[in-house]
ROLUM-7600 format. One record per residue (C-alpha): residue in one letter; x, y, z; chain. Coordinates in pm, 1 decimal. Each point is the difference from the previous one (the first is absolute). Last residue first. Example, Ala and Ser with C-alpha at 12.3 -4.5 7.8 and 13.67 -1.06 7.14 Angstrom:
<atoms>
aa,X,Y,Z,ch
S,1367.0,-106.0,714.0,A
A,-137.0,-344.0,66.0,A
</atoms>
This chain:
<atoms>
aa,X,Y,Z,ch
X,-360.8,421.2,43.9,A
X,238.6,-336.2,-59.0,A
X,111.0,-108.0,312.0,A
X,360.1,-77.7,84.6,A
X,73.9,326.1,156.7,A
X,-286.0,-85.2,299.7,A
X,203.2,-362.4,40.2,A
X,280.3,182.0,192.8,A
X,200.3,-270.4,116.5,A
X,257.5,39.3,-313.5,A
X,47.6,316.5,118.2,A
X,104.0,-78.5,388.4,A
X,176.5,-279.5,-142.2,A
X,235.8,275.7,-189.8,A
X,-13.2,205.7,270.6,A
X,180.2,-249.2,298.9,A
X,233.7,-77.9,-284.7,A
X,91.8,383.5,-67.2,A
X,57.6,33.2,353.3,A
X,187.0,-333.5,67.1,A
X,264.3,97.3,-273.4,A
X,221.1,227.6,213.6,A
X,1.0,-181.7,309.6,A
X,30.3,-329.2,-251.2,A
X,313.1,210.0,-158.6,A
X,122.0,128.2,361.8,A
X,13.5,-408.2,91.9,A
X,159.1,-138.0,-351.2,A
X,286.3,276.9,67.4,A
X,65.0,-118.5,376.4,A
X,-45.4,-339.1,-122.8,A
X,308.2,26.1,-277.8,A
X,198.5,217.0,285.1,A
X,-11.7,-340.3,238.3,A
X,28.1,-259.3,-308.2,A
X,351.6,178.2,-178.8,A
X,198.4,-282.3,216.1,A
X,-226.7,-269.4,-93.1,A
X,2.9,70.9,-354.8,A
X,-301.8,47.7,-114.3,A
X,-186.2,-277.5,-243.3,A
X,-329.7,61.4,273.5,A
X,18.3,348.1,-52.0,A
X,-33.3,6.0,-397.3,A
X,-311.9,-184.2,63.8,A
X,-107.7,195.5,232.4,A
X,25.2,329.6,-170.5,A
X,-149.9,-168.0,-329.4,A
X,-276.2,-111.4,240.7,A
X,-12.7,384.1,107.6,A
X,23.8,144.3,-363.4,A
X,-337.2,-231.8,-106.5,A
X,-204.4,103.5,332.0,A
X,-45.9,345.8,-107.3,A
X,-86.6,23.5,-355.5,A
X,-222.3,-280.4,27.9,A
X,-159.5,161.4,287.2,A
X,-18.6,360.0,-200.8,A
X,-122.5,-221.6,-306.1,A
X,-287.6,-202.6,241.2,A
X,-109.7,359.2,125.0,A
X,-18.6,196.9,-320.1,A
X,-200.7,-324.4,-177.1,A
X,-356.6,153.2,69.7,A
X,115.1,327.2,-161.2,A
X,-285.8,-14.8,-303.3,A
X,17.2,282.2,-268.3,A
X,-282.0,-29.3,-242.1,A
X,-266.7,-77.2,206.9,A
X,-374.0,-66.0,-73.4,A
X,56.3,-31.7,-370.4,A
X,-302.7,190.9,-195.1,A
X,-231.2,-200.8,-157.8,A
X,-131.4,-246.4,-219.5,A
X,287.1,-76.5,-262.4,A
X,244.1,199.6,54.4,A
X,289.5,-73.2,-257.0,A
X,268.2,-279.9,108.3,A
X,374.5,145.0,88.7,A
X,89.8,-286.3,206.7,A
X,-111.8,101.8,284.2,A
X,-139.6,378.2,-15.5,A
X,241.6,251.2,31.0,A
X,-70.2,206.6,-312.5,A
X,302.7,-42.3,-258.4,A
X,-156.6,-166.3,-274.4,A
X,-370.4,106.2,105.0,A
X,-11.7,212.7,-279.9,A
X,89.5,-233.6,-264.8,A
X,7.4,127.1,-363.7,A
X,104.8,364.2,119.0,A
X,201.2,-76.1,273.9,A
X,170.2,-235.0,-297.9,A
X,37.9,278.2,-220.5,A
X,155.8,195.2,272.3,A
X,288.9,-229.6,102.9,A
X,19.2,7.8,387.2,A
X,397.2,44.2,150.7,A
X,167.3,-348.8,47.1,A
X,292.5,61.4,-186.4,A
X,17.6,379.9,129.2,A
X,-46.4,-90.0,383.2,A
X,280.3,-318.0,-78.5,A
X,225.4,243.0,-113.7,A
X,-23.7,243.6,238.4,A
X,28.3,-302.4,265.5,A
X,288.8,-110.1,-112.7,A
X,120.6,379.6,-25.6,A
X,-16.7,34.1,366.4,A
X,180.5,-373.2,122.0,A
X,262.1,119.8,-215.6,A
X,21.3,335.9,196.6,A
X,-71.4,-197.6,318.0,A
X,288.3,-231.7,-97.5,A
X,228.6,299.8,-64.9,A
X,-96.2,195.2,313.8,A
X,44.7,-363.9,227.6,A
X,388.8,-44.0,-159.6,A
X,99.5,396.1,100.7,A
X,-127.9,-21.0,308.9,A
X,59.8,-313.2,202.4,A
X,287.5,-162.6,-211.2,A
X,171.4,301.8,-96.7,A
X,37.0,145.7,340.5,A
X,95.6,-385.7,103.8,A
X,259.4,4.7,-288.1,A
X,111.4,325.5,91.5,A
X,78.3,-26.4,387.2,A
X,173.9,-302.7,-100.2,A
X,232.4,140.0,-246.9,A
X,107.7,-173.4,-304.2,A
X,-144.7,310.8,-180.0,A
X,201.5,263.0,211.2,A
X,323.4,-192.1,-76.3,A
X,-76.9,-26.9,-396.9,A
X,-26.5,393.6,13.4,A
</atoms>
């Protein structure tokens, strides 16, 4: 039994199924907890209506409806962020490379620009679009 466990077949099994079901089961009752710590009280919905509406900062109307609630102007500048931030990671890790690992290192920076140039190439398309920016 000690044999099969010092295997290497069964330490990779282990480390790329079993380890990512327990941290997503962890990961899942984190967020349980946090949903029933941060769950509405009632008297205080009562006391303070606009508690938990989404206006900034939680103020009370005071002359009339908001305009927007939800506003998506940012979408574009957090898909670029999102984007750009793994491939200067990328290079940096490629430029302390050793020299001999260099050819297959560019090969796998290359497909992941291929692959990232799409979502890049959106992400300033959104951020372009001033229509989404104004309020209705």
């Amino acid at each position: 039994m000690l044999e099969l466990l010092g295997d290497s077949l069964v330490k990779a099994g282990t480390a790329l199924v079993v380890l990512p079901i327990i941290l997503i089961a962890v990961m899942g009752l984190v967020v349980v907890i946090l949903i029933q710590l941060t769950k509405a009280r009632q008297d205080i919905i009562e006391k303070e209506p606009w508690k938990y509406e989404r206006y900034e900062a939680a103020n009370p109307l005071k002359y009339k409806e908001a305009r927007t609630k939800v506003s998506m102007q940012y979408l574009g500048y957090l898909i670029m962020f999102l984007a750009v931030e793994p491939a200067v990671v990328l290079l940096a890790i490629l430029m302390t490379a050793p020299r001999d690992l260099l050819g297959s290192m560019l090969i796998i920076y290359g497909v992941f620009l291929a692959v990232y140039a799409p979502l890049l190439a959106y992400a300033v398309r959104e951020a372009r679009r001033i229509q989404s920016w104004m309020l209705d």
